[in-house]
GUSEBA-404753 format. One record per residue: residue in three letters; x, y, z of N, C-alpha, C in turn. Coordinates in steps of 0.1 Angstrom, whole numbers, plus 5000, padded with zeros to 4 digits. Layout:
<sites>
ALAXYZXYZXYZ;...
</sites>
This chain:
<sites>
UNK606720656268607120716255605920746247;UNK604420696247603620746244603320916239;UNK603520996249603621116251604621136237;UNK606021076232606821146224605821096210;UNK605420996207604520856202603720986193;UNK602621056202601821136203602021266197;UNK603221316201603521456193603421446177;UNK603321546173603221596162604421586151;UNK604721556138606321516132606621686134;UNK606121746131606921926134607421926145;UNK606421886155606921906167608021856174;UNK608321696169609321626167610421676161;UNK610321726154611521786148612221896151;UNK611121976158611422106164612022076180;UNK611621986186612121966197613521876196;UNK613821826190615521776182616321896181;UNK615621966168616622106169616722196179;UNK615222206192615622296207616722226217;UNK616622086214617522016224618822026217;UNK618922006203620822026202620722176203;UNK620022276200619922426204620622456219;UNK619722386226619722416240621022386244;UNK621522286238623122216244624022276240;UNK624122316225624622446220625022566229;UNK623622616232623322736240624122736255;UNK624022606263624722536275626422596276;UNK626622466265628322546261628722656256;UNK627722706247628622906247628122976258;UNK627422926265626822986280628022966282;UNK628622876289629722836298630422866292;UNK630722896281632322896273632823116273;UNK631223126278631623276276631223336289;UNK630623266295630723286313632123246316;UNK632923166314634523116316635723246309;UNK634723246301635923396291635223516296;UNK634523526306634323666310634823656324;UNK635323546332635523526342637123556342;UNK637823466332638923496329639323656327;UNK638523696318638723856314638523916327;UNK637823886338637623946344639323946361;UNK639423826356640723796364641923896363;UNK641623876344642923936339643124096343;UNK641724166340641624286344641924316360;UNK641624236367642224246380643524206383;UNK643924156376645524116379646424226376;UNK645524366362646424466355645824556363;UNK645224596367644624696373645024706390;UNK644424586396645124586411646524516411;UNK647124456406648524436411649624476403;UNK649424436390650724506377650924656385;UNK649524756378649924886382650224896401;UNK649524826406650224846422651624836420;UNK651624706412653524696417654524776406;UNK653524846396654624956389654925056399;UNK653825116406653825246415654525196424;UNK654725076429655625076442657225076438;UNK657424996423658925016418659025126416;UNK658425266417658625376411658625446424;UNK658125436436658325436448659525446455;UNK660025286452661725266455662425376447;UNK661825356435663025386426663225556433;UNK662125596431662425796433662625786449;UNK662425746455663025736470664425706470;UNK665025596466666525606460667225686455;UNK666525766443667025836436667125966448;UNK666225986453666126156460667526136470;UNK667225986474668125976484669726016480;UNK670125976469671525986463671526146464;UNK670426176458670326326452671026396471;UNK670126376479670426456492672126446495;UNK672626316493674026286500674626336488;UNK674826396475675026506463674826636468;UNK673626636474673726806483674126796496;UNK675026686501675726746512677326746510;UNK677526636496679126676497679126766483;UNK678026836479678426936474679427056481;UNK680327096467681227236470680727376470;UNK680127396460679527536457678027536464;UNK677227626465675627646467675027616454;UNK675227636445674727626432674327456430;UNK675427386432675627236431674627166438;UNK674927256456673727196465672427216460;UNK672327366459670627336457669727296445;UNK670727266434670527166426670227036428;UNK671226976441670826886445670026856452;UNK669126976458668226996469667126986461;UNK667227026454665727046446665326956443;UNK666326846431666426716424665626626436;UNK666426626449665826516464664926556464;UNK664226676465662726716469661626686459;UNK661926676441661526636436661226486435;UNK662126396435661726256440661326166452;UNK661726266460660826216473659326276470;UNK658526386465657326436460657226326451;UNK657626246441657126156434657126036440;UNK658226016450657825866455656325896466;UNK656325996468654925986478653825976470;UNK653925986459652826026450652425876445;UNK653825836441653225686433652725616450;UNK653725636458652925536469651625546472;UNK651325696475649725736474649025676464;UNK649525686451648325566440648525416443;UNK649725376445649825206451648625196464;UNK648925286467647625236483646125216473;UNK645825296463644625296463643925126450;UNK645625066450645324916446645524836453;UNK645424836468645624746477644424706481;UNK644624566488642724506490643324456505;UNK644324376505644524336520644924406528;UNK644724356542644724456554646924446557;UNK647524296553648924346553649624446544;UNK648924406528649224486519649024686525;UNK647924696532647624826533648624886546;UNK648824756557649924806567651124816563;UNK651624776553652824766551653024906541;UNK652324906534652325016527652225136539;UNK651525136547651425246558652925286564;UNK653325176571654825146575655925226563;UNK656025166551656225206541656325386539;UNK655225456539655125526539655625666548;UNK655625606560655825646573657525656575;UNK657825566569659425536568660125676557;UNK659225636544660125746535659625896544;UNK658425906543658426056553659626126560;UNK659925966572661025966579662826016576;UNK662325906567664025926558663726096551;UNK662926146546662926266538663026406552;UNK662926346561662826486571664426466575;UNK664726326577666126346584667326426574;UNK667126376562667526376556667926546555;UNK666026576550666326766548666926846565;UNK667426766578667526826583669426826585;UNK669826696582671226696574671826806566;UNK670826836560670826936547671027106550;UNK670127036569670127226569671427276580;UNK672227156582673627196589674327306585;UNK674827386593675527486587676927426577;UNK676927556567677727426561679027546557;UNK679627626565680627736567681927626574;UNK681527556582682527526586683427386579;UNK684627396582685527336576685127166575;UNK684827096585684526986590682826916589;UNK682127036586680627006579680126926570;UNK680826886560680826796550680926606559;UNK682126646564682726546573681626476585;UNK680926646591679726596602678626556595;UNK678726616579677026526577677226426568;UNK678226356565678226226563678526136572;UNK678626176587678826096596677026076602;UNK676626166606674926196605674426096598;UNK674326116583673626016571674425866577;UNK675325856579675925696580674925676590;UNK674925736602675025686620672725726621;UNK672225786616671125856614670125806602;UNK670525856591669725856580669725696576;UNK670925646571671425556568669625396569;UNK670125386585668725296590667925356589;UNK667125486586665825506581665625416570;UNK666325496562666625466543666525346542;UNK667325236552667125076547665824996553;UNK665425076566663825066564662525096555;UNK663225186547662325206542662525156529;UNK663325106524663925016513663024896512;UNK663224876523663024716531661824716532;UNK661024836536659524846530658624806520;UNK659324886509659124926497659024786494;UNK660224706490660424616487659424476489;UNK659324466504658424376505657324426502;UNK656524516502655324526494655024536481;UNK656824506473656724466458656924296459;UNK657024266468657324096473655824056470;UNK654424116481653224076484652524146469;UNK652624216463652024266452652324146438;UNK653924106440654323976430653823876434;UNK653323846447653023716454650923716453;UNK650623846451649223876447649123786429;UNK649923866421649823866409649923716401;UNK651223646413651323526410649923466412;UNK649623426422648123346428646723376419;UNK646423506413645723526404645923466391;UNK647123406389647923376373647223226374;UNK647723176385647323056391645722996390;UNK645123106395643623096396642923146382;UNK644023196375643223156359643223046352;UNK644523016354644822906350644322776355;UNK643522746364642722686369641022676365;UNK640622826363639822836353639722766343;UNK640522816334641022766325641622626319;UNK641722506329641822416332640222306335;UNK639422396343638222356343637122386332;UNK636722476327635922526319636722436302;UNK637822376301638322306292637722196291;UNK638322136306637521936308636021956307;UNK635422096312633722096315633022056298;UNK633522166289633022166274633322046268;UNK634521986268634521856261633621766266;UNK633521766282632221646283631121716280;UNK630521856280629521896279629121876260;UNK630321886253630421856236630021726232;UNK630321596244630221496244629121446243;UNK628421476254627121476260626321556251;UNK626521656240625321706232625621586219;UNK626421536215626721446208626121336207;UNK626021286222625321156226623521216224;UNK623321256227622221336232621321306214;UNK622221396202621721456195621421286186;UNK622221196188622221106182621120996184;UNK621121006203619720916207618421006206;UNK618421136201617121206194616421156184;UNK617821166175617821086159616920966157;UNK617920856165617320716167616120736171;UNK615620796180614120816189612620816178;UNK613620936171612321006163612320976151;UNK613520886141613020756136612520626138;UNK612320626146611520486154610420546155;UNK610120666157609220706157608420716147;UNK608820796135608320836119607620686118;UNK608920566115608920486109607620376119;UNK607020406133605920366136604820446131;UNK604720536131603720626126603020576112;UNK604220606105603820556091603320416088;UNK603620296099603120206098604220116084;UNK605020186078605420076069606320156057;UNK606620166048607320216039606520326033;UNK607420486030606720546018606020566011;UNK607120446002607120405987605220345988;UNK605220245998604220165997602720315999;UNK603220406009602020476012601320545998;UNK602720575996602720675982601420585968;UNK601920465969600820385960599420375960;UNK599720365974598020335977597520435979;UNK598020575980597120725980597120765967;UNK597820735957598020755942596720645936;UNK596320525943595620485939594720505942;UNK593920565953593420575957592320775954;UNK593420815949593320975944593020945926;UNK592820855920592620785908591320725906;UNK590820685918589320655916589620515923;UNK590420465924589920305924590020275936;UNK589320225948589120195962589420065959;UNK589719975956589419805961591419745955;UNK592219855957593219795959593919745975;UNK594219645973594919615985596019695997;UNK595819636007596819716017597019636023;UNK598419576026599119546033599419586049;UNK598719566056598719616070598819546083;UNK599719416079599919296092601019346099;UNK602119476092603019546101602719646106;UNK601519726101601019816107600719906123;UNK601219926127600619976144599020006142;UNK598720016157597520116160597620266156;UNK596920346148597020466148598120536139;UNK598420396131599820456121599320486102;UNK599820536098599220636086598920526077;UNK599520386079598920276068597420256067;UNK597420216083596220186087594920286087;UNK595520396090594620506089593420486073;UNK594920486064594720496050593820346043;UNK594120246050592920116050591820156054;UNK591720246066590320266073589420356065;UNK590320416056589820566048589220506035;UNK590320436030589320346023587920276019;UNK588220206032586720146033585520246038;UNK585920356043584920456047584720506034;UNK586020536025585620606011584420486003;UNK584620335998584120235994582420295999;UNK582220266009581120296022580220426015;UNK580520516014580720656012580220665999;UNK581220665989580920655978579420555967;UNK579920455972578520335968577120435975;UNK577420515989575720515992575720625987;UNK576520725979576420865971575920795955;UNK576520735957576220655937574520605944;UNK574320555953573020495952571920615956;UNK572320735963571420895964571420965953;UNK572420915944572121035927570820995923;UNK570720905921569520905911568120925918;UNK568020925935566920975940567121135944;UNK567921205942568221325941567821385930;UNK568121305919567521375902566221365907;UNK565521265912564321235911563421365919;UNK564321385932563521475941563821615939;UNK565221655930565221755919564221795913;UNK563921655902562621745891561221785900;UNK560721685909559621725917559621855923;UNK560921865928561122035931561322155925;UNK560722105909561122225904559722235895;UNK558522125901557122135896556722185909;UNK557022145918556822235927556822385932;UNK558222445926558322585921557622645910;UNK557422555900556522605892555022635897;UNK554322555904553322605911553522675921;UNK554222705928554622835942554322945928;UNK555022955918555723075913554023115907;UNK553523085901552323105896551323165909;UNK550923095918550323145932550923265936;UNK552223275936552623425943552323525930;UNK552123485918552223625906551023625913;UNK549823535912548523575917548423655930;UNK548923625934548923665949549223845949;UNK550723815942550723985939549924065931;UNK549324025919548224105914547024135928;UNK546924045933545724105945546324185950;UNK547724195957548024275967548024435953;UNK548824425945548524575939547224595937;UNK545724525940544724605937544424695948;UNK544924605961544424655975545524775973;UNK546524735972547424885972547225035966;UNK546425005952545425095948544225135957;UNK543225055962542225125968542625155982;UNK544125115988544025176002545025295996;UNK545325335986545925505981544325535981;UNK543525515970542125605970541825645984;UNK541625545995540925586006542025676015;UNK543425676013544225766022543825906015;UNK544125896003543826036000542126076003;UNK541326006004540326076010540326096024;UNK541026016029540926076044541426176043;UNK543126176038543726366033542726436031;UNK542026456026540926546022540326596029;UNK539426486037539226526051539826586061;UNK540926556061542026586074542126746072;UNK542226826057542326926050541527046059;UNK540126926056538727046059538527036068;UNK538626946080538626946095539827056097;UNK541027076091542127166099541527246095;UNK540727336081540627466076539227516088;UNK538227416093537227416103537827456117;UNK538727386118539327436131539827576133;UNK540627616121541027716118540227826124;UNK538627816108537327886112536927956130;UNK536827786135536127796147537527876158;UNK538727856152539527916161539428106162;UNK539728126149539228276142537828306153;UNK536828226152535428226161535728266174;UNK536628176179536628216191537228316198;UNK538428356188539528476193538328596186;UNK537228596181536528696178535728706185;UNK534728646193533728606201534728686214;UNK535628626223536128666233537128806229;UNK537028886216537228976219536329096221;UNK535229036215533729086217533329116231;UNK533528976236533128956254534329126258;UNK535029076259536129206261535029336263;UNK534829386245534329476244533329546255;UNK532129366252530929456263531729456278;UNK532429386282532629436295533529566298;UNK533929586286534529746287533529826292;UNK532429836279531329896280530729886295;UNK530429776299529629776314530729856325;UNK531929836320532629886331532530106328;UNK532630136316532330296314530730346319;UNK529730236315528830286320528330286336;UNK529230226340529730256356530130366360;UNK530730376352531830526354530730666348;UNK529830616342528630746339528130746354;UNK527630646353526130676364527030726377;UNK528330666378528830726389529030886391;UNK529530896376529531066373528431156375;UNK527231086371525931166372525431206380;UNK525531106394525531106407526131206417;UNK527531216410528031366415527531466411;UNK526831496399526531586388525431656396;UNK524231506397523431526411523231616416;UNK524331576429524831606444525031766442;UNK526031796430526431916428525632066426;UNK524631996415522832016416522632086431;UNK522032016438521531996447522432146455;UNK523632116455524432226467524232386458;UNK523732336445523932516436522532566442;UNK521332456441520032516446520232486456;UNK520932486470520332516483521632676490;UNK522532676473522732816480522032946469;UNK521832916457520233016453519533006465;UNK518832956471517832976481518833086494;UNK519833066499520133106510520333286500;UNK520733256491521333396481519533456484;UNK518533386483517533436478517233536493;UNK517233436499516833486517517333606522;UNK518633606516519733696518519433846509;UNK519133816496518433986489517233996498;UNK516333916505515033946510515433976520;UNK516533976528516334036543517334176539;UNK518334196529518834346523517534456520;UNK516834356513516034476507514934546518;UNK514734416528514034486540514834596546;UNK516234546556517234636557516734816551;UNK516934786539517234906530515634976527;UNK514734886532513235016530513635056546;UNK514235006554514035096569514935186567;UNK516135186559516735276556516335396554;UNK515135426544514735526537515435526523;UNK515535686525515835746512517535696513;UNK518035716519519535626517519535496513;UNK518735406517519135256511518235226500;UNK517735306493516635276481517535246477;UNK518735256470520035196460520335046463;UNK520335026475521234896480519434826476;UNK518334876481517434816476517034766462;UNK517934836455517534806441518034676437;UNK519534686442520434596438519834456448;UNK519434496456519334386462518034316455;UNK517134386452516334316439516734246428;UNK517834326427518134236415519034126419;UNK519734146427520033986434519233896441;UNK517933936444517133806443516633796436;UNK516233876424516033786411516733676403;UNK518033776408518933686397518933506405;UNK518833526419518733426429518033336427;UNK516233356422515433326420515533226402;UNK516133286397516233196382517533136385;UNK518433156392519633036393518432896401;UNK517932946412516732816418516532786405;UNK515532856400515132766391515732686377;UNK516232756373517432686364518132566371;UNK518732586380519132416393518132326396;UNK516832386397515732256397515532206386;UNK515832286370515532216362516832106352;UNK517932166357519132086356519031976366;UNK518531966380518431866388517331736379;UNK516131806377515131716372515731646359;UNK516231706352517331626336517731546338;UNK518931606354520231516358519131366365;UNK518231376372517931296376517231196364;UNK516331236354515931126344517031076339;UNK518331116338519431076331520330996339;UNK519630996349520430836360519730776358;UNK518630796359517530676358517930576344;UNK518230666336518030586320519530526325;UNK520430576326522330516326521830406336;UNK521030416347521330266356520430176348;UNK519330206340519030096326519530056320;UNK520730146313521430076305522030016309;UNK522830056322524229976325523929816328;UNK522029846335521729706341521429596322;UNK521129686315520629606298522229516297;UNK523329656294524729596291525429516305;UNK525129486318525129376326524829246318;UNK523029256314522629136309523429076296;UNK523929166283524429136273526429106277;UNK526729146287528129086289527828936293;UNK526828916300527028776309526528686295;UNK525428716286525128686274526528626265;UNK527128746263528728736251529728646262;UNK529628646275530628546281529828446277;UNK528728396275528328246274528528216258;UNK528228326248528628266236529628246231;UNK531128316241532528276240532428156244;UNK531928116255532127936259531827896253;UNK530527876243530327796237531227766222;UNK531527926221532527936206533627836211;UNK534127836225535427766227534927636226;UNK533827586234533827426229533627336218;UNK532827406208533127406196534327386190;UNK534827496193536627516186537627396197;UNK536827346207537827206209537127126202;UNK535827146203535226956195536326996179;UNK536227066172536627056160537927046157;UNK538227096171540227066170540326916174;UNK539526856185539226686189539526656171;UNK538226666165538126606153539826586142;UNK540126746140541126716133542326646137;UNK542426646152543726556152543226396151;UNK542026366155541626226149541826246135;UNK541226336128541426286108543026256106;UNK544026336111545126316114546026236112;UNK545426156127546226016130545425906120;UNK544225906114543225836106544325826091;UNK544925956087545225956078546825886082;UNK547225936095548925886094548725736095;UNK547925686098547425496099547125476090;UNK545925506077546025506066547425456060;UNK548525596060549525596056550625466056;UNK550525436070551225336074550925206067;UNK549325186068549025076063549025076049;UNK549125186040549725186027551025166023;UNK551825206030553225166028553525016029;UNK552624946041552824796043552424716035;UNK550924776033550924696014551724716005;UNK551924845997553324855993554524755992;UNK555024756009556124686007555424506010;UNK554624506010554224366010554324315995;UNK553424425988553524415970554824375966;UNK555624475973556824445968557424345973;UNK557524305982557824165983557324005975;UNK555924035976555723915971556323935957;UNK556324015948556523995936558223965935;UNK559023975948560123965949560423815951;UNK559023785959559123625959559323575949;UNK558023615939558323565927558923565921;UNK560023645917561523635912562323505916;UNK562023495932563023395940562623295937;UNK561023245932560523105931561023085915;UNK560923185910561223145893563123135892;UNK564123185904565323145904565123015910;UNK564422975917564222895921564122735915;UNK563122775907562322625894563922645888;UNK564622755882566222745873566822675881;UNK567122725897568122625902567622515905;UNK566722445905566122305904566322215889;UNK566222285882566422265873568122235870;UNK568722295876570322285876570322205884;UNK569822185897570422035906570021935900;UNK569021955892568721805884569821815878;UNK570221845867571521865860572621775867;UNK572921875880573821815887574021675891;UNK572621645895572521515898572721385892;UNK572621375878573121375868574421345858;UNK575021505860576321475865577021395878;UNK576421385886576921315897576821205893;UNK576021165892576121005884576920925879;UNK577221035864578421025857579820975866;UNK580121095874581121145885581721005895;UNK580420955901580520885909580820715903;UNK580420695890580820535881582220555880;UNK582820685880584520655878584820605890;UNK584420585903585020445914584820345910;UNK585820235910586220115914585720065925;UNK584520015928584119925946584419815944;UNK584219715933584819575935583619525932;UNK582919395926582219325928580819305937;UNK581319275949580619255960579819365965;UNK580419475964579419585969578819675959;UNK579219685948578219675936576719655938;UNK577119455938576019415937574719435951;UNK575619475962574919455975574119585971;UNK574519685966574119855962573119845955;UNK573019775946572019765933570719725940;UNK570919585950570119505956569619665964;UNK570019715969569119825977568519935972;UNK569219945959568920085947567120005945;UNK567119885940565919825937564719815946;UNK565619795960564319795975564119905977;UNK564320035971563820165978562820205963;UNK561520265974560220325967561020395959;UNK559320415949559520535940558820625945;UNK558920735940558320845943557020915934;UNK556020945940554820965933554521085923;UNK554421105915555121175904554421355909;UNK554421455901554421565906552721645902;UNK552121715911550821735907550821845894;UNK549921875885549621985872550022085881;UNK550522235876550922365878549322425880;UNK548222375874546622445870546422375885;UNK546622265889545422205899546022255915;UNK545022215919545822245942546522155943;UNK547322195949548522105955547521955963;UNK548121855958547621715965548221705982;UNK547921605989548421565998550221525998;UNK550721455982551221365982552321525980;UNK551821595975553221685970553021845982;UNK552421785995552321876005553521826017;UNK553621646011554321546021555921576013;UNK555821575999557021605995557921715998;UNK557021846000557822016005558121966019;UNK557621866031558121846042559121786041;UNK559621686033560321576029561821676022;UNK561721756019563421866017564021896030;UNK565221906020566621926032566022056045;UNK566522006055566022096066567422216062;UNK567922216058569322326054568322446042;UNK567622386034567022416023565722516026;UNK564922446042563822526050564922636059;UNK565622606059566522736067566922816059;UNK567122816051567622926033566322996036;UNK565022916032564022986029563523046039;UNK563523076050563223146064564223226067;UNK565623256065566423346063565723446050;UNK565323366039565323486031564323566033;UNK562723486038561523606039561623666051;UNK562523616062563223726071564023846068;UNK564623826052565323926055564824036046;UNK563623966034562924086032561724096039;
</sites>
């Protein structure tokens, strides 16, 4: 029983109300599994045998009835009468097959379904004999006479078979209906005796709960209420050193608990009454303490904003620099896209003055072919004009002209030797120049390279002033936010010496706080006797002087909760 011992009073209580729940739950289970079983009886008793055995009385009945009707149309007198009566039989034999047809479809047993077969087989029977009774000629005088001897001797034992049919399968449908009545009723006989013991049994049940889980409470609690209620009233009042009664108490029961709480409160309280007054003490020391932090960091911050000043002066001179190194680069870059378009130029030039001397050369050549055909032109009037003196007096004409075409011959020579001699000094000078402008291209390609390395040293330079100035920068902002920090310290040291100044307060108050217990005598005096055996503390160094050893031992000597504050906070600015 431990285990129940152990639980919890909710739990206890909650498991009381799941078990009469549960038992509850048991019986309308069964009470409505029994009434659905029942319902479910009843519905089969109206469904498969009531209406079976309506359709089969309705069976007989219109089988009966057709039957009268046929032996009406055979001792009918007129046609009129008969086929009234013919009609009426054909009508009730069509309804007894009909209800029979629906009675089959409420049958479950294999006699029930034979007999109904039989049954059925029979009225068929009886309805054919019958209509063939019917179709006797009926002229003759004695016809009436022959077909009620027919129906006696013929029809007659169909009809009481099939009566006899009918019937007994309203016998097995009553004999169904009964046995079902029976087997409710049985039901219904069981599921009665089951709930009264099962009512019984939640009864007994709910009662040895009861008992259980008062025996229970009343261990737990260890003892009366009333009594608990005193001693926590007394005890919520200040005064520890009232008695408790706890010789009836258990292990682990709320009296005892409340004795044990006691003496831990007694315990507890005395060594908090005997830490106030060394807490005021280590209070005020900590707030001459603060007072010297707080003065050190103002100092501390005035240094940091001087450096913060002269590392602005020196970033903005590096800016400056950074300025005139880009505006230099600039220069030397302009230098060099002018320099290499220069180079361009003379090599244009070397390349046209290629294109002269090449020209001239043909100019030459061309030279050359005009004076060697003046000479042949010349050779040519000199062998005409010979021609034309052997001529005589007939070719003196062709001789004239032919004079004058080697004359004319004669100054084209020479005019070609003197355009050849020009053309020729004037190669001479173009392959001077071209070879001069050779020398000045290979010249302007070397003072491009040099313009270009230049224009890298000076681009080298400004991306160094650059990064000189973005590091600068950096390391300005870190003073900055250093400045700003410490002076933030100093806010936190000067909240600081205030909240020291309030724990003294407190401590103080605690004092007050802690004389309202009651400990008794004895532990009083044992408190005092220790308040007396513990040192004093060595008083706090001037705010002007350096910190001593003694007040370097005291900042180790704080709450380790108090070094974790202060390491969260310069972490988090």
């Amino acid at each position: 029983m431990n285990w129940f011992i152990n639980m919890k009073v909710g739990t206890k209580l909650i498991s009381i109300f799941v078990i009469g729940a549960c038992a509850a739950g048991v019986i309308g289970a069964l009470g409505m599994q029994s009434t659905w079983q029942i319902k479910s009886m009843a519905s089969l008793m109206y469904e498969r045998e009531l209406i079976g055995l309506r359709h089969a009385a309705d069976a007989r009945v219109n089988m009966v009835t057709g039957g009268r009707a046929a032996r009406g149309a055979l001792l009918a007198t007129d046609i009129q009468g008969r086929d009234h009566q013919m009609e009426t039989a054909y009508k009730h034999f069509q309804l007894s097959r009909q209800a029979l047809d629906e009675a089959v479809g409420t049958l479950v047993t294999d006699s029930e379904k034979r007999i109904a077969t039989e049954a059925s087989a029979a009225v068929s029977a009886y309805e054919a004999k019958l209509k063939e009774l019917i179709a006797l000629p009926s002229g003759e005088p004695d016809s009436p006479r022959n077909a009620l001897a027919e129906l006696l001797k013929e029809a007659l034992p169909v009809a009481t078979k099939a009566e006899n049919m009918l019937t007994a399968l309203l016998v097995q449908k009553q004999s169904n209906a009964d046995a079902l009545n029976h087997q409710t009723e049985a039901v219904y006989q069981r599921t009665f005796k089951l709930m009264i013991a099962l009512t019984l049994s939640g009864i007994l049940l709910g009662i040895l709960a009861g008992a259980l889980l008062a025996r229970s409470l009343t261990r737990q609690l260890g003892g009366e209420p009333g009594d608990v209620a005193r001693v926590a009233n007394a005890i919520a009042q200040g005064n520890l050193a009232t008695s408790i009664d706890t010789s009836k108490a258990v292990q682990g029961s709320i009296v005892q608990a409340i004795s044990h709480m006691q003496a831990s409160l007694r315990a507890v309280v005395g060594s908090v009454r005997n830490s106030s007054e060394t807490i005021a003490a280590g209070s005020g020391q900590i707030a001459a303490g603060n007072t010297d932090l707080s003065q050190r960091t103002e100092q501390q911050a005035a240094s940091l904003t001087q450096t913060a000043a002269a590392m602005e002066q020196l970033s903005a001179t590096v800016t400056n620099n950074a300025g005139v190194a880009g505006q230099a680069a600039q220069l030397a870059s302009s230098a060099s896209v002018a320099a290499s378009n220069g180079g361009q130029v003379v090599n244009d030039v070397v390349v046209t003055m290629a294109e002269i001397n090449e020209s001239s050369q043909k100019i030459y050549e061309i030279i050359g072919v005009i004076d060697s055909i003046a000479f042949q032109t010349n050779i040519l009037a000199l062998n005409a004009a010979v021609e034309a003196a052997r001529a005589g007096e007939e070719g003196r004409g062709f001789a004239v002209v032919a004079g004058e075409v080697r004359s004319l011959a004669q100054k084209s020579a020479a005019a070609a030797k003197d355009i050849k001699t020009l053309i020729s000094d004037s190669v001479q000078k173009v392959e001077a120049g071209r070879k001069m402008v050779d020398v000045a291209g290979a010249t302007m390609q070397d003072v491009v390279n040099q313009v270009k390395r230049v224009n890298d040293l000076i681009s080298d330079i400004s991306i160094a002033t650059t990064e000189q100035t973005s590091g600068l920068e950096q390391i300005n902002t870190a003073v900055l936010q250093l400045s700003e920090v410490t002076q933030q310290n100093a806010s936190l040291v000067q909240e600081s010496a205030v909240a020291a100044a309030s724990l003294n307060d407190q401590a103080q108050q605690l004092v007050v706080a802690v004389g309202a217990f009651k400990l008794g005598d004895d532990l009083v005096s044992a408190l005092a006797t220790a308040s007396r055996a513990m040192p004093v503390a060595a008083p706090i160094a001037s705010s002007n002087t350096e910190p001593t050893p003694a007040a370097s031992k005291r900042r180790h000597l704080l709450p380790s909760a108090h070094k974790q504050e202060e390491t969260e906070e310069w972490e988090s600015f």
